[in-house]
Structures are given as C-alpha cells and as structure tokens.
MARBA-3410 file (N, C-alpha, C, O; in Angstrom, 1 decimal):
153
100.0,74.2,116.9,101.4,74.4,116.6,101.8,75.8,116.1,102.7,76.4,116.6 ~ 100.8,76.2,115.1,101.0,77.5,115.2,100.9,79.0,116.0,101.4,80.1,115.7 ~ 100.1,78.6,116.9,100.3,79.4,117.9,101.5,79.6,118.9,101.9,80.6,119.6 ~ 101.9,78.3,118.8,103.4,77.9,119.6,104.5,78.5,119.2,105.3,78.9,120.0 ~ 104.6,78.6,117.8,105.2,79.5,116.7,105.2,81.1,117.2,106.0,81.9,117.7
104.3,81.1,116.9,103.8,82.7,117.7,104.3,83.1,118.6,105.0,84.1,118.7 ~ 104.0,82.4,119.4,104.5,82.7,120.8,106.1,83.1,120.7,106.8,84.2,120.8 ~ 106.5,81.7,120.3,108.1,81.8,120.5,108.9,83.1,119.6,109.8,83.8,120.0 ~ 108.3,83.0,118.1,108.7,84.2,117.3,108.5,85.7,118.3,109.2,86.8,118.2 ~ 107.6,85.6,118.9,106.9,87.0,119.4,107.9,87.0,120.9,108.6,88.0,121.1
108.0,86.3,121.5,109.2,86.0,122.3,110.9,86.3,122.1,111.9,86.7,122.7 ~ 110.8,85.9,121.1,112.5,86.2,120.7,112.7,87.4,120.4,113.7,88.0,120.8 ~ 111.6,88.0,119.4,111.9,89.4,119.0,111.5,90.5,120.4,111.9,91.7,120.3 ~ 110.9,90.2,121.4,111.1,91.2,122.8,112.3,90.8,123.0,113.0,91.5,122.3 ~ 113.1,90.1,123.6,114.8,89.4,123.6,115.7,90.3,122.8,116.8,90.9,123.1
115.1,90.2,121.7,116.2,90.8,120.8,116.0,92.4,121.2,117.0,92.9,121.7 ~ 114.9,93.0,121.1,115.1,94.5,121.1,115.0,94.4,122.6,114.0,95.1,122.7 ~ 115.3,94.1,123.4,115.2,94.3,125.0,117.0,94.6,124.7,117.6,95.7,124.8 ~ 117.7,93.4,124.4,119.4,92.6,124.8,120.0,93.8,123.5,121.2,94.1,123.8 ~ 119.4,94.7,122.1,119.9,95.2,121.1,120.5,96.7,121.7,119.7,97.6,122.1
122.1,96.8,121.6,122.7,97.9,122.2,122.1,99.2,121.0,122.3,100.4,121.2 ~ 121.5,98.9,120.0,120.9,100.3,118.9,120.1,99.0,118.6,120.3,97.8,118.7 ~ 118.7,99.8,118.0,118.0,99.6,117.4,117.2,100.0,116.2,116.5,101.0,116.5 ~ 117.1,99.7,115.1,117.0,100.6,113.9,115.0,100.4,113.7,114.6,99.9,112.6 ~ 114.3,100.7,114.5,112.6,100.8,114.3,112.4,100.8,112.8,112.0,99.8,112.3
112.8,101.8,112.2,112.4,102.3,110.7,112.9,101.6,109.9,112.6,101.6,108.8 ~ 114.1,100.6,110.4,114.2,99.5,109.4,113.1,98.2,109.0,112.5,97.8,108.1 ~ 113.5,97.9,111.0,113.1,97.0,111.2,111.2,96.6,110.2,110.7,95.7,109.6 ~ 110.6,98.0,110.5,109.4,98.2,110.2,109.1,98.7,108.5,108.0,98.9,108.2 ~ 110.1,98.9,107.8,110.5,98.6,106.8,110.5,97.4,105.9,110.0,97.4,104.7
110.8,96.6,106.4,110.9,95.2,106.3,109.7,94.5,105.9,109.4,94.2,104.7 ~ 109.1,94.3,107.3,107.9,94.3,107.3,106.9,94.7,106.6,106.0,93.9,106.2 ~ 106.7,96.2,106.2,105.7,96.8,105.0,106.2,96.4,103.9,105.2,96.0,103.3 ~ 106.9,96.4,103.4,107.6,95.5,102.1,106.8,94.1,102.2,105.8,93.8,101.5 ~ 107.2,93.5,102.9,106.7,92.2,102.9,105.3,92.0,103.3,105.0,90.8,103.1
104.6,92.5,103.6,103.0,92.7,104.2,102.4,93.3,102.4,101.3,92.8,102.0 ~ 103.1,94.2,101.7,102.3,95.0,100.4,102.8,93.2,100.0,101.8,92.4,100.0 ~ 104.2,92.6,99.6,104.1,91.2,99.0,102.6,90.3,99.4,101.7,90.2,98.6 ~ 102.5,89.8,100.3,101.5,89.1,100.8,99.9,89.4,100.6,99.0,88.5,100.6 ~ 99.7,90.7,100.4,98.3,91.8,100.1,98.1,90.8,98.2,97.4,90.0,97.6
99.5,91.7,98.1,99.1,91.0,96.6,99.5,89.8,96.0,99.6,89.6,94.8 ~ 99.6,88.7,97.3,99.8,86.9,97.0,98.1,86.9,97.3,97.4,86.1,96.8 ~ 97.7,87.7,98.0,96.5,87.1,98.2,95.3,87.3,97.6,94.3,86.5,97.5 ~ 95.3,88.9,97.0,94.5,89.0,96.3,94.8,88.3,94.6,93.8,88.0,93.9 ~ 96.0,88.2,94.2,96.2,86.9,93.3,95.0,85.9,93.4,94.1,85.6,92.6
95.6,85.5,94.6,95.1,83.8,94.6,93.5,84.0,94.6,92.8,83.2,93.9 ~ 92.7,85.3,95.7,91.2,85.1,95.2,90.4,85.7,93.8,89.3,85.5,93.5 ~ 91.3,86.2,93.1,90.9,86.2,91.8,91.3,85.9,90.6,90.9,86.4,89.5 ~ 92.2,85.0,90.9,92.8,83.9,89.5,92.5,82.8,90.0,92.8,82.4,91.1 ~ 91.7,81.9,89.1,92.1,80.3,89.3,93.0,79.4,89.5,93.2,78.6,90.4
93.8,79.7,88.5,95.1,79.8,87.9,96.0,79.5,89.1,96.3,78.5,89.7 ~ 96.2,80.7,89.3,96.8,80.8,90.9,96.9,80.4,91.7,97.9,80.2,92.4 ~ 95.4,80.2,91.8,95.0,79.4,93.3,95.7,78.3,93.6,96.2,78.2,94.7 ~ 95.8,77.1,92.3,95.9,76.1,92.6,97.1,76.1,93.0,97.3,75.5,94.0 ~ 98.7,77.1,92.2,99.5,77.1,92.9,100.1,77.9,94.2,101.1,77.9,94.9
98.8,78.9,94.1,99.7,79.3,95.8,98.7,79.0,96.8,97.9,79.8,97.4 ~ 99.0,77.0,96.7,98.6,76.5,98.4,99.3,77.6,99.6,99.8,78.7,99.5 ~ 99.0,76.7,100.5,99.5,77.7,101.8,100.9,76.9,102.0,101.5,77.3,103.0 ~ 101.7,76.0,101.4,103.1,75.4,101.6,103.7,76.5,100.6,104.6,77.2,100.9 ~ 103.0,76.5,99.0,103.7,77.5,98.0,103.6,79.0,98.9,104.7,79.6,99.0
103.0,79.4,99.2,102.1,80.6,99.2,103.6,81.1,100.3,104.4,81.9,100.0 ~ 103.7,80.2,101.8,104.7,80.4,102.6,106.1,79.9,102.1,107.0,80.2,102.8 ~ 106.3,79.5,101.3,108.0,79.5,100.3,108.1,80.4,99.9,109.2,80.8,100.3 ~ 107.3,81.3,98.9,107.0,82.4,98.5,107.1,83.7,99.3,107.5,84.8,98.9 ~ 106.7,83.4,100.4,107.1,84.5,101.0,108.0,84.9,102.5,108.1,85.8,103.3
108.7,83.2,102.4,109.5,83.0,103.2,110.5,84.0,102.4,110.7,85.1,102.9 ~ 111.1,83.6,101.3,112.3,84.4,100.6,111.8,86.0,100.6,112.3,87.0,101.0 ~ 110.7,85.9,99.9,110.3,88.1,99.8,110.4,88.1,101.0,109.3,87.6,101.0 ~ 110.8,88.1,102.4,110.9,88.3,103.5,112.5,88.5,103.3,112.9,89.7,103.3 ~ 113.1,87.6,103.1,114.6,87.5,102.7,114.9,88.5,101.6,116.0,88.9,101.8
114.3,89.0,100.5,114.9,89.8,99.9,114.3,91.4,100.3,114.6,92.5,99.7 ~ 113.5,91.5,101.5,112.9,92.6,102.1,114.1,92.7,102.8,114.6,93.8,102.8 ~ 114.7,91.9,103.5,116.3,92.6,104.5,117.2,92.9,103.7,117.6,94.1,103.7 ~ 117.7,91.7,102.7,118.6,92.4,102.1,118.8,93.6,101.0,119.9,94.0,100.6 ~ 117.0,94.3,100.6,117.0,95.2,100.2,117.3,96.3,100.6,118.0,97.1,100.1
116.4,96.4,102.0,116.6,97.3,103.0,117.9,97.4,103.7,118.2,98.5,104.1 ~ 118.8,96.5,104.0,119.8,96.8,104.5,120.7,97.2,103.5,121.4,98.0,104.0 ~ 120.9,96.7,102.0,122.2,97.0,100.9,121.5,98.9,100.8,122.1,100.0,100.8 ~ 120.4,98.5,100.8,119.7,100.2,99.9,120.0,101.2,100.8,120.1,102.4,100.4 ~ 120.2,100.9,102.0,119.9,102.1,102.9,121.1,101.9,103.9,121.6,103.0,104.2
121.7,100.8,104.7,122.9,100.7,105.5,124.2,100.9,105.2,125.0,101.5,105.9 ~ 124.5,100.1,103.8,125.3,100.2,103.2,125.8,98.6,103.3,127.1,98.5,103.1 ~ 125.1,97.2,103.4,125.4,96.4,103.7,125.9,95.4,102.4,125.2,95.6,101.4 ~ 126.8,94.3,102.3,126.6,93.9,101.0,126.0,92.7,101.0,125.6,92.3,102.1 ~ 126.0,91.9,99.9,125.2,90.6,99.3,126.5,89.4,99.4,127.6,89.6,98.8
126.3,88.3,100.1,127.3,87.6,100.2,127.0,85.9,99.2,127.8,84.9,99.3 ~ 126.1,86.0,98.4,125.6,84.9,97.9,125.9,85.1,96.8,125.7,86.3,96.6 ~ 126.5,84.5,95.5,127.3,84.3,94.4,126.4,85.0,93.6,126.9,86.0,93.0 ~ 125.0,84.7,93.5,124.6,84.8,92.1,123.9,86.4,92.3,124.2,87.4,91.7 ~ 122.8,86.3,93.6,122.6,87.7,93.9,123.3,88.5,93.5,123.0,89.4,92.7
124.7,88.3,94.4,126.1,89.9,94.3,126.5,89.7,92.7,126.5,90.7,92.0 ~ 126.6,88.9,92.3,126.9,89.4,90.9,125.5,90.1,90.0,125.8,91.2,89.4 ~ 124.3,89.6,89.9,123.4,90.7,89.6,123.5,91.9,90.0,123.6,92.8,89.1 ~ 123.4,92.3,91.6,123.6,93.3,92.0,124.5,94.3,91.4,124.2,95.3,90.9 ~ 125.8,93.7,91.5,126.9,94.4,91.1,126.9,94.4,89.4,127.5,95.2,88.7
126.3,93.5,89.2,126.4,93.9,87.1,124.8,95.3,87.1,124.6,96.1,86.1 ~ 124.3,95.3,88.0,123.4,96.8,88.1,123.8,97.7,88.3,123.6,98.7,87.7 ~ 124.5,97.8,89.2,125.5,99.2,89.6,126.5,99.0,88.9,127.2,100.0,89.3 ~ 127.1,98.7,88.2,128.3,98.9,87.8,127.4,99.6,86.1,127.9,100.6,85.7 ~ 126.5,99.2,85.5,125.6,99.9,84.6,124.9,100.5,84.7,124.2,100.9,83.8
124.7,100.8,85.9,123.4,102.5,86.7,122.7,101.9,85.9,122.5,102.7,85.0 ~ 122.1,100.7,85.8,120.5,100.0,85.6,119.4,100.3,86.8,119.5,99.6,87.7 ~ 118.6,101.1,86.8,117.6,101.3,87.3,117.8,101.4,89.0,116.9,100.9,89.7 ~ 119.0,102.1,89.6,119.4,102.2,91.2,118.5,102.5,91.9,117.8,103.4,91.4 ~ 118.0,102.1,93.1,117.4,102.9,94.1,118.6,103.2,95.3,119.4,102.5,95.8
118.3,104.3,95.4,119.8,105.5,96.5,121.3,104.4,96.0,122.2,103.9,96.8 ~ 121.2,104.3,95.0,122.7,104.0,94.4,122.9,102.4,94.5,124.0,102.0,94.5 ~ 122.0,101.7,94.6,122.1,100.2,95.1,120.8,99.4,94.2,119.7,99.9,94.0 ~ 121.3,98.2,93.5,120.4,97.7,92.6,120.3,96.5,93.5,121.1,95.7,93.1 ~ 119.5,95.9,94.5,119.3,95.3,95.7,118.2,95.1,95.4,117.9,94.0,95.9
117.0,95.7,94.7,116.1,95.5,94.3,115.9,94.3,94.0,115.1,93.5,94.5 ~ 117.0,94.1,92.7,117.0,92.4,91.8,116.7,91.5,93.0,115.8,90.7,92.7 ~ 117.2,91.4,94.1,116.6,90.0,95.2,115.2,89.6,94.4,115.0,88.5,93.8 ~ 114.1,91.0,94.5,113.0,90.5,94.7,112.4,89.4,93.1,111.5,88.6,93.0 ~ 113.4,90.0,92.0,113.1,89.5,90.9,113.6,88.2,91.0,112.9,87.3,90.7
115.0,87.9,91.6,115.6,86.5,91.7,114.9,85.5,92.1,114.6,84.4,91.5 ~ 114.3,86.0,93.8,113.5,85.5,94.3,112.2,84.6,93.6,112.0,83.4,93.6 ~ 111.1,86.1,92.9,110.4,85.6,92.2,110.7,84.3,91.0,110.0,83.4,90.9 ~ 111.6,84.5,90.3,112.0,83.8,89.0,112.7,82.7,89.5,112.8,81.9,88.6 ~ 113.4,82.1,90.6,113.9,80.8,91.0,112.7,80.0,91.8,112.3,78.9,91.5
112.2,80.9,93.1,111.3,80.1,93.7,110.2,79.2,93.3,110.0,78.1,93.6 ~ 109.3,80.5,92.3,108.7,79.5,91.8,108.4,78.0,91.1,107.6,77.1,91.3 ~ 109.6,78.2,90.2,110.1,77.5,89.5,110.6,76.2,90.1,110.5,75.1,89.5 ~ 111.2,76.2,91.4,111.4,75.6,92.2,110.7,74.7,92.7,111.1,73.6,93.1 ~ 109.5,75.2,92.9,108.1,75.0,93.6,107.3,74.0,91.9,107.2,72.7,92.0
107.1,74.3,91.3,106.2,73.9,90.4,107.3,72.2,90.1,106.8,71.1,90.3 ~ 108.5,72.5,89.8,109.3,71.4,89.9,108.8,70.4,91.1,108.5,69.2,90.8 ~ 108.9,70.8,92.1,108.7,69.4,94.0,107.5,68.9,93.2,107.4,67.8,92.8 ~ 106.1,70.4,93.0,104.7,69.7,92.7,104.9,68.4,91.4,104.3,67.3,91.3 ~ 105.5,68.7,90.8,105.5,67.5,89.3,106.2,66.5,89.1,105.9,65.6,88.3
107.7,66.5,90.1,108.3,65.6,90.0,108.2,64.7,91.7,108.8,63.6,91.9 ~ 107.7,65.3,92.6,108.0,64.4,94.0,106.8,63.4,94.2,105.6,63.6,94.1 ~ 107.6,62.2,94.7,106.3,61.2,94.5,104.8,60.7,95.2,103.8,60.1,95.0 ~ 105.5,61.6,96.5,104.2,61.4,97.1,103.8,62.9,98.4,104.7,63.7,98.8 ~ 103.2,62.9,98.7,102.7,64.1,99.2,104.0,64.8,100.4,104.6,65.9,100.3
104.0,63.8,101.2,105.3,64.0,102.5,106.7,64.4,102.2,107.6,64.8,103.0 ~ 106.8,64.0,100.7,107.9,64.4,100.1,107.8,65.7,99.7,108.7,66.5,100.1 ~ 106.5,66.1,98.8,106.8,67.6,98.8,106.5,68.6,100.1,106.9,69.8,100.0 ~ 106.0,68.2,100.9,106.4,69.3,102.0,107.1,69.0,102.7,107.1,69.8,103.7 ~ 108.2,67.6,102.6,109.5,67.8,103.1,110.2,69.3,102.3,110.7,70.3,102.8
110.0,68.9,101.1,111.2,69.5,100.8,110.7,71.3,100.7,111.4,72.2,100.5 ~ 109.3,71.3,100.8,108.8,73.4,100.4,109.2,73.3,102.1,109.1,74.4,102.6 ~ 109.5,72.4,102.8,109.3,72.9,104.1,110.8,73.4,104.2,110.9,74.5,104.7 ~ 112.1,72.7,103.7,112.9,73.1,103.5,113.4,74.2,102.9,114.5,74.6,103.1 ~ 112.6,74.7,102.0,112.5,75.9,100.8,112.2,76.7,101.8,113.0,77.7,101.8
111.3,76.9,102.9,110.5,78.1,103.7,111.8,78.2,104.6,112.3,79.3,104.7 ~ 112.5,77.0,105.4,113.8,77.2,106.3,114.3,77.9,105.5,113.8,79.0,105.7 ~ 115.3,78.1,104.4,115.9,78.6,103.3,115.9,80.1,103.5,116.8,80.8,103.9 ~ 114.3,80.4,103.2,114.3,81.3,103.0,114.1,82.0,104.3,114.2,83.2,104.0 ~ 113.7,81.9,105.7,113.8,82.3,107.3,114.9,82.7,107.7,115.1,83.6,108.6
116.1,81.7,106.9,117.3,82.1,107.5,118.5,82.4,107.0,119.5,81.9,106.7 ~ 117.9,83.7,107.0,118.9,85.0,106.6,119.9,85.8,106.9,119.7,87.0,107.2 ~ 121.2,85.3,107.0,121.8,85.4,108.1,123.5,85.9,107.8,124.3,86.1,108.7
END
C-alpha cells in the first residue's frame, strides 16, 4: 500500500509541475530540506533516547511530521512570498511577533508554526495513546491527525 502511495504522490506532483504556468523550484525544494533536517533529527532522537522511542512509533513519528511538513510551507511561503496565515491561533501568534519585532526572520515571525506545531501535536498524541480504548481507535484518530496535517491548503 505504500508503494501505491508512492506512486500516486510521485504522479501528481509530475501533473502539477507539467499543468504549473510558474514554478517556484527553490521553494518548492525549500520545503522539503526543512522538513528532511525535521525528520534527521526525529530519527536520531528516537535511536538514542528510550524515552522517545516509545513515543515516536511510526503513527506518532508520521503526525509529527505530517504538520512540520505543514509548518515548512507556511514558513516558506509567509517568510519569503509574502503569503498570510489564515488559521486563528497561528495568525495571531504570528502577528503578536511582528507587531513586537520578536525574533523575525526577513520581517515575518512564521517561524512560531514550527513551535505550535511542536507544543499542540504532541500533546495531542500522548492524549489518543492514554485515553483511547483500544488500538483501532488510536490510529483512527493519529490517522486523522496525519490527514490534518497533509492538507494544507
């Protein structure tokens, strides 16, 4: 099934940059290295903490980086396009950083995604593991946490 995945993701994105009247490479690939350095260091976490391990299965581990994928666009796009944050709690962080030149990168505190990210998800996640009653329930719902965070839109 994962490979089917593959395919199709690897499929859509020739579609897209084939059908895309501009295409922004250095974003797009942006993105990406952002979220690839996240993943380097989910993984070297997990093989040298115990700790860790137990919570970043591969359901946490892909929640986790379903959204840092999601706060890799909207970093790269507010920081550098000029694009804004349409989600309540985000744009108000955002906007209480710029409006106090708290720590900008090129004039945009877009950054905060990745902390939000960090500090809700998990939390989120440790909650399904302690309160849902039986196995199918929690990866109904981290499965729904990973949709969440894919679709970024």
């Amino acid at each position: 099934m994962g490979l089917t995945g593959y395919i199709l993701a690897a499929l859509t994105i020739a579609v897209i940059i084939i059908a895309a009247k501009s295409l922004n490479i250095i974003g797009f690939f942006t993105i990406y290295a952002i979220w690839l350095g996240w993943l380097a260091l989910f993984l070297a976490i997990k093989k040298y903490s115990k700790k860790a391990k137990s919570f970043l299965s591969n359901w946490n581990l892909s929640s986790v980086m379903a959204h840092l994928l999601d706060a890799s666009g909207t970093f790269v796009s507010m920081t550098f396009y000029g694009f804004i944050e349409k989600h309540v709690i985000g744009n108000a962080l955002i906007t209480f950083l710029q409006a106090n030149e708290i720590l900008l990168i090129n004039g945009s505190g877009s950054w905060a995604m990745f902390a939000l990210k960090l500090a809700v998800v998990p939390i989120i996640l440790l909650a399904i593991d302690r309160y849902s009653e039986t196995e199918e329930e929690k990866r109904y719902l981290k499965m729904i946490i990973i949709i969440l965070g894919l679709a970024s839109a």
